[in-house]
DSSP file (Angstrom, degrees, kcal/mol; ACC not computed):
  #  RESIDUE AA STRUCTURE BP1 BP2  ACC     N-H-->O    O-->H-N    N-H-->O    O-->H-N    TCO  KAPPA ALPHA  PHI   PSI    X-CA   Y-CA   Z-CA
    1    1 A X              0   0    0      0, 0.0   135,-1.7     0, 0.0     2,-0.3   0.000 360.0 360.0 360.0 160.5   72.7   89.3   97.9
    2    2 A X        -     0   0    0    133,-0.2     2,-0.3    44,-0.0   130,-0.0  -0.998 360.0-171.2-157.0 113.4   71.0   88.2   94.3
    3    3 A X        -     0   0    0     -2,-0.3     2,-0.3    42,-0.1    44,-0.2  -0.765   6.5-178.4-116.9 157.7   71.0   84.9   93.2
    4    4 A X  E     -A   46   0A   0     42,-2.1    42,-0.9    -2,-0.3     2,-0.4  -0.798  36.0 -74.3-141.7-159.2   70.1   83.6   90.2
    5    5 A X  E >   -A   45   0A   0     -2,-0.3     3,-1.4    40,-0.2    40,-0.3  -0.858  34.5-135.9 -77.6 137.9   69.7   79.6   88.3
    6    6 A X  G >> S+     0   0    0     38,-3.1     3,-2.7    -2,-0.4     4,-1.9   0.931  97.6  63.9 -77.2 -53.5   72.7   78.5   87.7
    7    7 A X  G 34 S+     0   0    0     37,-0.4     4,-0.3     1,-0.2    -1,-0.2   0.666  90.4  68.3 -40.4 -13.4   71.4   77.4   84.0
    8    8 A X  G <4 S+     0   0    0     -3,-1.4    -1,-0.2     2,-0.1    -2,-0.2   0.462 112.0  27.5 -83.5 -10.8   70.8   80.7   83.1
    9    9 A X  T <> S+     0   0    0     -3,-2.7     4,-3.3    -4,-0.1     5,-0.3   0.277  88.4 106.9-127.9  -3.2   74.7   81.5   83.2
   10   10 A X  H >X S+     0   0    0     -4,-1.9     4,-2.1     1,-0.2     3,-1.9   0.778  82.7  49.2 -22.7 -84.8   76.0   77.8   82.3
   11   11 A X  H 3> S+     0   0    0      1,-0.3     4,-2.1    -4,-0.3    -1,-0.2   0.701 113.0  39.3  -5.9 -85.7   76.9   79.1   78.8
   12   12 A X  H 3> S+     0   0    0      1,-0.3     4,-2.3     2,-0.2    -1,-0.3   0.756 118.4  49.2 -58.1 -32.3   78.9   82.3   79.5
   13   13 A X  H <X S+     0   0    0     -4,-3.3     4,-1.9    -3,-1.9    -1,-0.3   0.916 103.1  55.9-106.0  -7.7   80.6   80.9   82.4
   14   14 A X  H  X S+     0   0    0     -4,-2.1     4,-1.6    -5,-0.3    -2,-0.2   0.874 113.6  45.0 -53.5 -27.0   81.7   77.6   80.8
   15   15 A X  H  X S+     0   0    0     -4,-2.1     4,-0.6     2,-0.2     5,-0.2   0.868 113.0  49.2 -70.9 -35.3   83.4   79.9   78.1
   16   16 A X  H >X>S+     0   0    0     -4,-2.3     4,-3.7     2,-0.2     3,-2.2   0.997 112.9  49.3 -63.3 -59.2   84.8   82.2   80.8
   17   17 A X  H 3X5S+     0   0    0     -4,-1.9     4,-2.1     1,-0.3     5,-0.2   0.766 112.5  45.0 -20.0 -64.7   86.1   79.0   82.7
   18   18 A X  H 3X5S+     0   0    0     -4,-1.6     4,-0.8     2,-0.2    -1,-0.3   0.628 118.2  46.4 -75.3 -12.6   87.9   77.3   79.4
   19   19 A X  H <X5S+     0   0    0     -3,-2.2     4,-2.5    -4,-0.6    -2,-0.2   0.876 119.5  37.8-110.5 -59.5   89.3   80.9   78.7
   20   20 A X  H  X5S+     0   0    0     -4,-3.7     4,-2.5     1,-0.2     5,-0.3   0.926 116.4  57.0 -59.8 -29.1   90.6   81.5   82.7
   21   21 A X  H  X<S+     0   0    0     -4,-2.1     4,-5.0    -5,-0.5     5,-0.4   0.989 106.7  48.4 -73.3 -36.0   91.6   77.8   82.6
   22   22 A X  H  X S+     0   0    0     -4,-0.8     4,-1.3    -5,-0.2    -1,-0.3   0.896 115.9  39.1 -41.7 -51.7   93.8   78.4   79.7
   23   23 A X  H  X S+     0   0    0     -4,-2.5     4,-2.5     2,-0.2    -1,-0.2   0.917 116.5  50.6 -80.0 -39.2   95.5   81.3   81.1
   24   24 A X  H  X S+     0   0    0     -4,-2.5     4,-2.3     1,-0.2    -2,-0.2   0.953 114.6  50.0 -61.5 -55.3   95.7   79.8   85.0
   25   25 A X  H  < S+     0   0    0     -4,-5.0    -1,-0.2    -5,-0.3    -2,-0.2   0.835 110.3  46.4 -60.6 -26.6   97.2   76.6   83.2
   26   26 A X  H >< S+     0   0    0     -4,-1.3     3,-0.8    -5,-0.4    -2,-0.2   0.996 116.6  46.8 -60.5 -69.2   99.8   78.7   81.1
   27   27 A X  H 3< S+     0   0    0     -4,-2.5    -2,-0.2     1,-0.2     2,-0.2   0.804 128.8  23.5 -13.6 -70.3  100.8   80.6   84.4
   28   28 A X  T >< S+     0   0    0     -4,-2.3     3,-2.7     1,-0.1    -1,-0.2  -0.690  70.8 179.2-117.3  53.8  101.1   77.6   86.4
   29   29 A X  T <  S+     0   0    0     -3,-0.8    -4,-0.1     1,-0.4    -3,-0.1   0.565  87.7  52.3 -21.9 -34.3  101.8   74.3   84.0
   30   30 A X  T 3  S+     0   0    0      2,-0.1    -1,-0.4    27,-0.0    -5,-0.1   0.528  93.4 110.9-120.1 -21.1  102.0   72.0   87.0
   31   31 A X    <   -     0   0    0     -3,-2.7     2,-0.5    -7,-0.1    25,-0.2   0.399  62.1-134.1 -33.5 142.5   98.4   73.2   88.5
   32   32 A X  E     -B   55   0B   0     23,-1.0    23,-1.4     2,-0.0     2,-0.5  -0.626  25.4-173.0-111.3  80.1   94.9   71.5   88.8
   33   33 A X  E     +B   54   0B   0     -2,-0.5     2,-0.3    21,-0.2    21,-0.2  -0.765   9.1 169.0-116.1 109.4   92.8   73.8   87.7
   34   34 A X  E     -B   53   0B   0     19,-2.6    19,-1.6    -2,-0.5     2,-0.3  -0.982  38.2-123.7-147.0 130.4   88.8   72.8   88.2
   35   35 A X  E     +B   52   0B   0     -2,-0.3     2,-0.2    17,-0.2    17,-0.2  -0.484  47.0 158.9 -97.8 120.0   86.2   74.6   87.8
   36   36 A X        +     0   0    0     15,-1.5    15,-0.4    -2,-0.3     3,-0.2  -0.740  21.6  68.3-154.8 167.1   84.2   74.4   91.2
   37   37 A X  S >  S-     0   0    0     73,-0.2     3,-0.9    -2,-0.2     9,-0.0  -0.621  93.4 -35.4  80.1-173.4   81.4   76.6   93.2
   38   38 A X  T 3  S+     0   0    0      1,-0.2     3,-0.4    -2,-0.2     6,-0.1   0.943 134.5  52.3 -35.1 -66.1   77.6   77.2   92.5
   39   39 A X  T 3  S+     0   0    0      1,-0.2    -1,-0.2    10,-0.2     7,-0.1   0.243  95.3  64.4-101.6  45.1   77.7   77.4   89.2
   40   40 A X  S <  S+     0   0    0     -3,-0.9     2,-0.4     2,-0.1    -1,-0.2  -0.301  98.2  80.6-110.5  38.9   79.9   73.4   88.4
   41   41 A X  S >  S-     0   0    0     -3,-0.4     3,-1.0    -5,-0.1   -35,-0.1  -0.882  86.3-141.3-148.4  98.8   76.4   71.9   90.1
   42   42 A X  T 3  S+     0   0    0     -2,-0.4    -2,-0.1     1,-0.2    -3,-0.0  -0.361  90.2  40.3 -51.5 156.0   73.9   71.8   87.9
   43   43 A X  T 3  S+     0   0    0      1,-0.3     2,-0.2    -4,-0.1    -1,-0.2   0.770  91.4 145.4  69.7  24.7   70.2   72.9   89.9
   44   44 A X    <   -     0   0    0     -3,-1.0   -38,-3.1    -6,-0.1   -37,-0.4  -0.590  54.1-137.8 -80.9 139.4   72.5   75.8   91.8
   45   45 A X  E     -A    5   0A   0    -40,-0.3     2,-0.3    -2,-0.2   -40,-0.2  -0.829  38.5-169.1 -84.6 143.6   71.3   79.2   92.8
   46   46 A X  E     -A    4   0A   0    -42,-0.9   -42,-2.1    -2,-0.3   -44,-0.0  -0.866  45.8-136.7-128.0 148.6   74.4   81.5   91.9
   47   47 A X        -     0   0    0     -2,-0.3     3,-0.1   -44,-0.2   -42,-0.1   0.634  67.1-110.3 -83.1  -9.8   75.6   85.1   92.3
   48   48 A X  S    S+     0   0    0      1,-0.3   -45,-0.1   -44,-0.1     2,-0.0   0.420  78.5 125.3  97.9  30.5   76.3   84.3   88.7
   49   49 A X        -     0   0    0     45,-0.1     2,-0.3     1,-0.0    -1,-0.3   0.004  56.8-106.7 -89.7-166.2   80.0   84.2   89.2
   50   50 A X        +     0   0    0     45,-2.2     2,-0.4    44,-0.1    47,-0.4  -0.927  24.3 177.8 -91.2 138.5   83.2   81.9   88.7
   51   51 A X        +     0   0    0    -15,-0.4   -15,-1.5    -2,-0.3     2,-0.4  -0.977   5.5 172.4-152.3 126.5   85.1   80.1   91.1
   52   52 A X  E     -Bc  35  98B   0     45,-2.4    47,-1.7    -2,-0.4     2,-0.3  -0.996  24.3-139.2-136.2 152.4   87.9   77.9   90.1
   53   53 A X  E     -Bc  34  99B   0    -19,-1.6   -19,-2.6    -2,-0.4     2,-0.5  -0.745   6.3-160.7 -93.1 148.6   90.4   76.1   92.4
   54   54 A X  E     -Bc  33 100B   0     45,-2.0    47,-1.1    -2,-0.3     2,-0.4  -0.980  22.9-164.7-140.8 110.4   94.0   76.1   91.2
   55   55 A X  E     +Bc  32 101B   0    -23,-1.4   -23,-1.0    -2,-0.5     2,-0.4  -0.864  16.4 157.6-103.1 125.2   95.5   73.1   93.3
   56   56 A X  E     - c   0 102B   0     45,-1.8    47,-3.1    -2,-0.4   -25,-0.1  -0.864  39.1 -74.6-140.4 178.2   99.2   72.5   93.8
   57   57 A X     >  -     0   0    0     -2,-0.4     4,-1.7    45,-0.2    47,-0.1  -0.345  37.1-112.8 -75.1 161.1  101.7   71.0   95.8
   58   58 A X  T  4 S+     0   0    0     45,-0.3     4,-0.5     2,-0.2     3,-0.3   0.960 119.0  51.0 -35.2 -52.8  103.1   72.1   99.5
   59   59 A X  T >4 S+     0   0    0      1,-0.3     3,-0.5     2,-0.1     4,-0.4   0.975 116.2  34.4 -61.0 -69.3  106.7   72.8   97.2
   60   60 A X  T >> S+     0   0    0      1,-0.2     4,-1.0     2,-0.1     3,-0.7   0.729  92.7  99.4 -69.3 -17.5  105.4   75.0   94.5
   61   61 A X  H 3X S+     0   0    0     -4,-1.7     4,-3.9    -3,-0.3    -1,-0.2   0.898  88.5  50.5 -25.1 -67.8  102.3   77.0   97.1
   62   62 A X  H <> S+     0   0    0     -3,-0.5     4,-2.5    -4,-0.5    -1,-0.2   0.912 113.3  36.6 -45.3 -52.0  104.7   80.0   97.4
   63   63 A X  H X4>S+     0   0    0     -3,-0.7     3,-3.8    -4,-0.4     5,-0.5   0.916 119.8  53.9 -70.1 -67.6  105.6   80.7   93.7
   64   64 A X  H >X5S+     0   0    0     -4,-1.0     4,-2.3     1,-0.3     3,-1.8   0.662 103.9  55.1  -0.2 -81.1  101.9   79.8   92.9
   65   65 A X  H 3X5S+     0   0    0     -4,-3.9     4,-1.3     1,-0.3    -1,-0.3   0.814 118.5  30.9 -54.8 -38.2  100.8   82.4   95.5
   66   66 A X  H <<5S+     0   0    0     -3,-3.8    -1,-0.3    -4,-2.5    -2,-0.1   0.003 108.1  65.5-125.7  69.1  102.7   85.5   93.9
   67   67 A X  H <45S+     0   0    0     -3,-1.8     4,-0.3    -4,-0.1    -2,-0.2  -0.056 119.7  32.1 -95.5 -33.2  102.6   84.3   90.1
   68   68 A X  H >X<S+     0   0    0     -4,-2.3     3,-3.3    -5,-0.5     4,-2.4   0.958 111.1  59.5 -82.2 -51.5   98.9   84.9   90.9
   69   69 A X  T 3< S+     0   0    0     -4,-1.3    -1,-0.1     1,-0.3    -3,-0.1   0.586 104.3  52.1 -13.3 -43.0   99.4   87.6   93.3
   70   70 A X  T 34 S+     0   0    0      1,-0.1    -1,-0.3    -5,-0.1    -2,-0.2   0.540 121.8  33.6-107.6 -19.6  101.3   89.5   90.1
   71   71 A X  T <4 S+     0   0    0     -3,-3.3     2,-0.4    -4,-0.3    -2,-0.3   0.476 116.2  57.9-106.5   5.3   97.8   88.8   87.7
   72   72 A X  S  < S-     0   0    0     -4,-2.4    -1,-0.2     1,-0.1    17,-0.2  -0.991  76.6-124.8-128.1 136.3   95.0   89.0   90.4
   73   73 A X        -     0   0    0     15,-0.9     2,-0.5    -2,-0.4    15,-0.4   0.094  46.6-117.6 -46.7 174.8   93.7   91.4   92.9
   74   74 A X        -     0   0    0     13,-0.2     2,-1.1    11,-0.0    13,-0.3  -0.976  17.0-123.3-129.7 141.1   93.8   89.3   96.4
   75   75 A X    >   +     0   0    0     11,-1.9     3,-1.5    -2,-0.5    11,-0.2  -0.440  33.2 172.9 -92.2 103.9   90.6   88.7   98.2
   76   76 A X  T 3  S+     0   0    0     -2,-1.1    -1,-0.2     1,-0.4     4,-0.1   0.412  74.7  72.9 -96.4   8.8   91.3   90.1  101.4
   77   77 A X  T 3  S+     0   0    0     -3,-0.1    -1,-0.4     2,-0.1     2,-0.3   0.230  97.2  66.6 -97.2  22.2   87.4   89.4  102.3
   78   78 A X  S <  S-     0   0    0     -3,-1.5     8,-0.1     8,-0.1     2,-0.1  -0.958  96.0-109.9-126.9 153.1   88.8   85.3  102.5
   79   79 A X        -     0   0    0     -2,-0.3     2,-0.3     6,-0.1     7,-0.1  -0.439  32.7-132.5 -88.6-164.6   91.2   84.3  105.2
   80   80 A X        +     0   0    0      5,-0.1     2,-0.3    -2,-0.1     5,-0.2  -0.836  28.2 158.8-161.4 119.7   94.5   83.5  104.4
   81   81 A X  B >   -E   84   0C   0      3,-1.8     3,-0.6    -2,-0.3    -2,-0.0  -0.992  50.7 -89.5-162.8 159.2   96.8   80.9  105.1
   82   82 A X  T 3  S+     0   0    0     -2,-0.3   -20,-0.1     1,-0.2     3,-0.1   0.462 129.0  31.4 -65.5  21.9  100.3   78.7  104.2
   83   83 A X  T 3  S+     0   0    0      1,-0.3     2,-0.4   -22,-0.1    -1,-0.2   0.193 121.4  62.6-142.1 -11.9   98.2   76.4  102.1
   84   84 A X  B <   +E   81   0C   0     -3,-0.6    -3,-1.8    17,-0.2     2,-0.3  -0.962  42.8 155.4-133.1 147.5   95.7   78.8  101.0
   85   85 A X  E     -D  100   0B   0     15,-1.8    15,-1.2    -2,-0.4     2,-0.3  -0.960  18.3-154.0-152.1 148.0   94.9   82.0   99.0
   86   86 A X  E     -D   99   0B   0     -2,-0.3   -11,-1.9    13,-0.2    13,-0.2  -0.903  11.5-169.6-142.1 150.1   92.1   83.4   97.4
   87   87 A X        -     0   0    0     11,-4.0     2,-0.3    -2,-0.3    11,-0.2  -0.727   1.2-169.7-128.0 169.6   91.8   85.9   94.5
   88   88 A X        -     0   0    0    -15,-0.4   -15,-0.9     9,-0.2     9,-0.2  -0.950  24.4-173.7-150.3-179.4   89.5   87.9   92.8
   89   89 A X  B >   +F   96   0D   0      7,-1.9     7,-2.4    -2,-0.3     3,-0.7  -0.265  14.9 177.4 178.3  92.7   88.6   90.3   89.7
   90   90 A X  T 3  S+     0   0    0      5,-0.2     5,-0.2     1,-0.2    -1,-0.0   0.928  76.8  68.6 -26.7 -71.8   84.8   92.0   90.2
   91   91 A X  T 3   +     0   0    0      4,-0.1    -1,-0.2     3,-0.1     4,-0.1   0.437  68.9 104.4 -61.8 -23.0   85.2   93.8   87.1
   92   92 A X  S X  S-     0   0    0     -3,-0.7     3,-0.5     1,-0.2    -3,-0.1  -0.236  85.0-118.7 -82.2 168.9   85.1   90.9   84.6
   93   93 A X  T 3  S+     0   0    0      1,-0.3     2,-0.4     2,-0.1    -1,-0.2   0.687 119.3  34.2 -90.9 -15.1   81.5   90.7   82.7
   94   94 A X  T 3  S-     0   0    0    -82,-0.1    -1,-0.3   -81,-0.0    -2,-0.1  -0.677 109.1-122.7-128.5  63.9   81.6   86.9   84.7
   95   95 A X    <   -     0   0    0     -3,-0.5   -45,-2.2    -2,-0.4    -5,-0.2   0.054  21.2-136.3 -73.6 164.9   83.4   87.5   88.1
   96   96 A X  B     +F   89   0D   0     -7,-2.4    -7,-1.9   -47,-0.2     2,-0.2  -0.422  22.5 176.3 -97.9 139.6   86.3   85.7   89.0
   97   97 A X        -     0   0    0    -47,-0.4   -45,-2.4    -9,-0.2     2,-0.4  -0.886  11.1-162.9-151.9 132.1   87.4   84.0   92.2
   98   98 A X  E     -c   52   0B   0    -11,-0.2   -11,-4.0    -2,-0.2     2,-0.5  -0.831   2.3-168.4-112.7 129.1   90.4   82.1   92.5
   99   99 A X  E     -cD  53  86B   0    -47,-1.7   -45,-2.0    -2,-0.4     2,-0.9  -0.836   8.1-162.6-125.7  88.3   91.0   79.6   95.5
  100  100 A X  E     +cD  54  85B   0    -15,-1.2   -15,-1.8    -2,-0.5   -45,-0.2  -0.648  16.6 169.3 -97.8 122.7   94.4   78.4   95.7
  101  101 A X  E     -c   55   0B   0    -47,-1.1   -45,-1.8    -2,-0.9     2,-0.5  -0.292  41.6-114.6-110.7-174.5   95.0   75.3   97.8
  102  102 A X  E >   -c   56   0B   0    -47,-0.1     3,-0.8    -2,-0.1     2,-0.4  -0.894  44.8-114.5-114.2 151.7   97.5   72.9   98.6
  103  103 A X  T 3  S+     0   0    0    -47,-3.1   -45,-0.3    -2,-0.5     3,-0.1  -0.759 111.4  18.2 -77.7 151.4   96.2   69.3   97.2
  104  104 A X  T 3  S+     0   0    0     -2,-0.4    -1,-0.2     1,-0.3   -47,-0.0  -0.054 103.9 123.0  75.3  -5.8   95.8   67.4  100.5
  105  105 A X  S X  S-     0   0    0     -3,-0.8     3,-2.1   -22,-0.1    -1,-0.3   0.170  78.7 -99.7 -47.2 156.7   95.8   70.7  102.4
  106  106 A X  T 3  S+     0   0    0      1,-0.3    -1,-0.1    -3,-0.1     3,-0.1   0.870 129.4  49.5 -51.8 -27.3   92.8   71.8  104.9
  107  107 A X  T 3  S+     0   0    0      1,-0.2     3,-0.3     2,-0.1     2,-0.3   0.136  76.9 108.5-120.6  22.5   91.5   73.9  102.4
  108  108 A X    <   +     0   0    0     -3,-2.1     4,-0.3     1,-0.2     3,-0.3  -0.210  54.9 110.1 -84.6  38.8   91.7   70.9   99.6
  109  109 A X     >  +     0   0    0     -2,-0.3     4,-2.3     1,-0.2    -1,-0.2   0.361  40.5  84.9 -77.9  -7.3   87.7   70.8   99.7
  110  110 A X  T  4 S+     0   0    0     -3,-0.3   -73,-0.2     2,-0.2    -1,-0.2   0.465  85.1  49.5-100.4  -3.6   86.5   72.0   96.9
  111  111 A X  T >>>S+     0   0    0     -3,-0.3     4,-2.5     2,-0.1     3,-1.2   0.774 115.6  49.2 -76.9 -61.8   86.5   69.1   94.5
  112  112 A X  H >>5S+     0   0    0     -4,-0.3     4,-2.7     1,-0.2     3,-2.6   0.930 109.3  53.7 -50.4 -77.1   84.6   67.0   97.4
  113  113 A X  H 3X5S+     0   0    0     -4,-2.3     4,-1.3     1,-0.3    -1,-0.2   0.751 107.1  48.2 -18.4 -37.6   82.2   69.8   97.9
  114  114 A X  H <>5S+     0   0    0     -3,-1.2     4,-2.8     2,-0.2    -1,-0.3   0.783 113.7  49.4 -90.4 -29.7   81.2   69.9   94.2
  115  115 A X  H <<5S+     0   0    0     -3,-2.6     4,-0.3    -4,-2.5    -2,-0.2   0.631 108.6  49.9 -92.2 -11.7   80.8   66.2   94.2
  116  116 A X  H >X<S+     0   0    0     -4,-2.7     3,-2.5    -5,-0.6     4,-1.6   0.952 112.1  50.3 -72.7 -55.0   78.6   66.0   97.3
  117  117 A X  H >< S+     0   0    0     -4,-1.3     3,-1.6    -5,-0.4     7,-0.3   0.984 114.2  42.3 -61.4 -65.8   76.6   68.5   95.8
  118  118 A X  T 3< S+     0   0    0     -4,-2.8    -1,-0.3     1,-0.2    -2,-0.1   0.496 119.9  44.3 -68.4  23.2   76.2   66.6   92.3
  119  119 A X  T <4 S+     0   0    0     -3,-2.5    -1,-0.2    -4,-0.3    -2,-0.2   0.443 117.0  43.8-129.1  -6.8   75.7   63.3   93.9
  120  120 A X    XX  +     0   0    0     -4,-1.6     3,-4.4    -3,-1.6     4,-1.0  -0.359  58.7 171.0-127.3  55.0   73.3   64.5   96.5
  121  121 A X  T 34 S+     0   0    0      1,-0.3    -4,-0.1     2,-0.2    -3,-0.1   0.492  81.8  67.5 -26.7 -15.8   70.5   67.1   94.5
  122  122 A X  T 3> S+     0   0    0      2,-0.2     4,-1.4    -5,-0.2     3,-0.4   0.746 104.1  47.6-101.4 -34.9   68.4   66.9   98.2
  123  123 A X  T <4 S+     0   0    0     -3,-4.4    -2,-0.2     1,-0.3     5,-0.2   0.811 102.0  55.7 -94.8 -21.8   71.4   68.8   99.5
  124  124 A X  T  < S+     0   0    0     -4,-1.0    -1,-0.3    -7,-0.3    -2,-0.2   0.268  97.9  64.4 -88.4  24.3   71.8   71.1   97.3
  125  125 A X  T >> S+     0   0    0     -3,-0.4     4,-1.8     2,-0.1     3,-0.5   0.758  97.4  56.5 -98.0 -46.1   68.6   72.3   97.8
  126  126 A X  T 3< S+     0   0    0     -4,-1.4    -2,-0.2     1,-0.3     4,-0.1   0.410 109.2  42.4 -71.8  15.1   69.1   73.2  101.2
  127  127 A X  T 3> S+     0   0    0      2,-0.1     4,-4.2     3,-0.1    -1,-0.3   0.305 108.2  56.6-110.9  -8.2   71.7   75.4  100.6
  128  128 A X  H <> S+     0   0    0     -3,-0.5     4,-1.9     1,-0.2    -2,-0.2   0.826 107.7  52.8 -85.6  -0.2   70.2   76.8   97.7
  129  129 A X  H  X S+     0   0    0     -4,-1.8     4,-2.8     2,-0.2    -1,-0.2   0.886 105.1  53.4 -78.6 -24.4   67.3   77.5  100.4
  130  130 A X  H  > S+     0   0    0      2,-0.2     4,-1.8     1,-0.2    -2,-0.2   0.952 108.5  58.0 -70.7 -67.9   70.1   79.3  102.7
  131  131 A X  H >X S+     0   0    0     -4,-4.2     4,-1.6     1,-0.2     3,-0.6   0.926 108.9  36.9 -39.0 -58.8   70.6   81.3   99.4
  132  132 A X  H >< S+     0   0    0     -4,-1.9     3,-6.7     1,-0.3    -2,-0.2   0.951 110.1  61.5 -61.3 -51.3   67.3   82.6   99.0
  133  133 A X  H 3< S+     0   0    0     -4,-2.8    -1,-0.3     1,-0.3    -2,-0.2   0.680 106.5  50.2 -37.9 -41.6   66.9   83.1  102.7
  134  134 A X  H X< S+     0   0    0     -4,-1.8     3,-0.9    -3,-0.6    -1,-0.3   0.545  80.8 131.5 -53.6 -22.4   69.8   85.3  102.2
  135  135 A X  T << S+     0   0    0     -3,-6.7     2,-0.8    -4,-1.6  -133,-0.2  -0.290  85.1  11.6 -25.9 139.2   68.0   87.3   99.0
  136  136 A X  T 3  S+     0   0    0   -135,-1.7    -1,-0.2     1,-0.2    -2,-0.1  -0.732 104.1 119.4 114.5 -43.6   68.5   91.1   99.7
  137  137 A X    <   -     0   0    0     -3,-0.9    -1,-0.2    -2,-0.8     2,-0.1   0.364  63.9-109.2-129.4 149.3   71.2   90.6  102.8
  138  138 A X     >  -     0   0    0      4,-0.0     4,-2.7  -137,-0.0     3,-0.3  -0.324  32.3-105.6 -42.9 127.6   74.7   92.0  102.9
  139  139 A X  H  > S+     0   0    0      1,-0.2     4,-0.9     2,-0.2    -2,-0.0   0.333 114.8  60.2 -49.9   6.7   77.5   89.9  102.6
  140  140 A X  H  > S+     0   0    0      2,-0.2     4,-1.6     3,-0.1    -1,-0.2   0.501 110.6  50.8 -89.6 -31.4   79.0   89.6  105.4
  141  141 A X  H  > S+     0   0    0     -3,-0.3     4,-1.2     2,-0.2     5,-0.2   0.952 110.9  53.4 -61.4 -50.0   75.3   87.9  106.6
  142  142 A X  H >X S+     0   0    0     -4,-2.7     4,-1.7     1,-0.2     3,-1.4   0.934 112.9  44.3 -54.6 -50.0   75.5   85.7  103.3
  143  143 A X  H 3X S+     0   0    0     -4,-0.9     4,-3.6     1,-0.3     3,-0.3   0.962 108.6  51.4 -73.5 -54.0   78.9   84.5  104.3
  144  144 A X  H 3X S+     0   0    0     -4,-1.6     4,-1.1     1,-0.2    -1,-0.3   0.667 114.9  44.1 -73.6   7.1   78.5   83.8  107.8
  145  145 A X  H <X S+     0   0    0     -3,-1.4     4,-2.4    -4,-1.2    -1,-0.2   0.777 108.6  54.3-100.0  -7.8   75.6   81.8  107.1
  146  146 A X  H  < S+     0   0    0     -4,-1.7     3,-0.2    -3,-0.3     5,-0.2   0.969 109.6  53.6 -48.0 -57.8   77.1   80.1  104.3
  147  147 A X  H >X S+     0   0    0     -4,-3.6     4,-0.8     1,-0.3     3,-0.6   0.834 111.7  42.8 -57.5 -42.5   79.9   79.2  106.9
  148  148 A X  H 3X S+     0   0    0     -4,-1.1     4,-1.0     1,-0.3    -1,-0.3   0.728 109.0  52.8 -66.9 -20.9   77.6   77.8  109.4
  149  149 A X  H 3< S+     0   0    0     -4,-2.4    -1,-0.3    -3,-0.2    -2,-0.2   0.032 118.3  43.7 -90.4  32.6   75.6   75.9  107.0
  150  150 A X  H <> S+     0   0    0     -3,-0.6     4,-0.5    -5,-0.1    -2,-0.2   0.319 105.9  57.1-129.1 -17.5   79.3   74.4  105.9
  151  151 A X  H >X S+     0   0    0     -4,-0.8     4,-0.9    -5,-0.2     3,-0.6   0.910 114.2  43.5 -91.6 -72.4   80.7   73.9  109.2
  152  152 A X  H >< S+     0   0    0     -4,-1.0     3,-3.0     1,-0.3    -3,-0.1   0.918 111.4  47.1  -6.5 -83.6   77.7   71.7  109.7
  153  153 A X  H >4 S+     0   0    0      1,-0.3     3,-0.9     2,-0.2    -1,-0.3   0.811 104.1  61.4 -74.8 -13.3   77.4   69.8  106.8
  154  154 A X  H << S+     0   0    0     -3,-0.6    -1,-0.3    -4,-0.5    -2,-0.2   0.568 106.3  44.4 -90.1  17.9   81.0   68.9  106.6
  155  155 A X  T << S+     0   0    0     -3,-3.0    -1,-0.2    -4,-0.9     2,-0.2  -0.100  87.7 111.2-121.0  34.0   81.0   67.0  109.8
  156  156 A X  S <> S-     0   0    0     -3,-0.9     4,-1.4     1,-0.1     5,-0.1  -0.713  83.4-113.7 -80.3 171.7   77.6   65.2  109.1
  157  157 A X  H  > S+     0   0    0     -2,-0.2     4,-2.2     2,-0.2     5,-0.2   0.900 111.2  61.0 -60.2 -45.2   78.1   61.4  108.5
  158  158 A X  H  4 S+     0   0    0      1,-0.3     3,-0.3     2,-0.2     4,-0.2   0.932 113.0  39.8 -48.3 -49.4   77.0   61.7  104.6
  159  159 A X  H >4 S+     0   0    0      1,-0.3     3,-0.6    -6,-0.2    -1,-0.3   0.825 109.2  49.7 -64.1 -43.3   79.6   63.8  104.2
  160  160 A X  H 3< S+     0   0    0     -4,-1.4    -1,-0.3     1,-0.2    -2,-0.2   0.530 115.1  48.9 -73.4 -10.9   82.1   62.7  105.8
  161  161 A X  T 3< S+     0   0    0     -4,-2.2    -1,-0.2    -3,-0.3     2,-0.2   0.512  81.3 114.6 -94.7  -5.7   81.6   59.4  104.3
  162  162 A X    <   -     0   0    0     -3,-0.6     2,-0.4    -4,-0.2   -46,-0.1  -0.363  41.3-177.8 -88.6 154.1   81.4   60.3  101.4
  163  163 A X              0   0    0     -2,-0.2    -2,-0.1   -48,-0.1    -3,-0.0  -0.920 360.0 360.0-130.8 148.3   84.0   59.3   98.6
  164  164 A X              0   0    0     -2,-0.4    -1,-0.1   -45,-0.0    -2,-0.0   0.097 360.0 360.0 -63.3 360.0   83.8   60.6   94.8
């Protein structure tokens, strides 16, 4: 793994973002489409990639899921579920990852996550130490310690107390 400052790709991927947000919202009118990960926290370490969540209701999950399904590869290294799906495209000069949840769903986290991170700077330095620790390592190492340092910190009190 290769990480990098997340200010050092601000630029490029806030233009990639308004360009993907464009297209995700066209696709999908009725969407929530927010731009979320590494690099929507300012003082992130990054792979220097995109991540946006495209949140919808329980009713519409299904069309969602193959209206994307029919413009994005599917990211078969994320699990899978009736309220969630995850996408990808490597190739783009800024890759893309798509996380589609159901709003109120288990996997409706990623807004909270992004506001823990910009309201607590102390904690996102200790995952961006988990990043470096990770510097040269596989993925599949990066993820499962990502997953343990995330299984963790969402059942601390901060977190769990925490409200946006």
């Amino acid at each position: 793994m290769r990480f990098v400052e997340e200010h050092t790709v601000r630029s490029a991927v806030a233009d990639a973002f308004a360009d993907h947000a464009a297209a995700l919202q066209a696709l999908l009118p009725e969407a929530d489409v927010q731009h979320v990960g590494s690099t929507a926290v300012p003082g992130s370490f990054t792979k220097g990639d995109l991540d946006i969540a495209v949140r919808v209701t329980a009713e519409g999950f299904a069309t969602a899921d193959r209206v994307l399904a029919e413009a994005f590869e599917r990211n078969t290294g994320s699990d899978q579920s009736p309220t969630f799906a995850s996408f990808l495209n490597d190739d783009l000069p800024i890759p893309l990852g798509i996380q589609l949840c159901v709003v109120g769903g288990p996997e409706d986290f990623f807004l909270q996550q992004r506001a823990f991170f910009r309201a607590h700077p102390e904690e996102n330095e200790n995952y961006n130490t988990l990043k470096l620790q990770n510097f040269g390592k596989t993925m599949t190492e990066y993820r499962e310690a990502k997953q343990s340092y995330f299984e963790v910190l969402m059942a601390s009190p901060a977190y769990t107390a925490f409200r946006p």
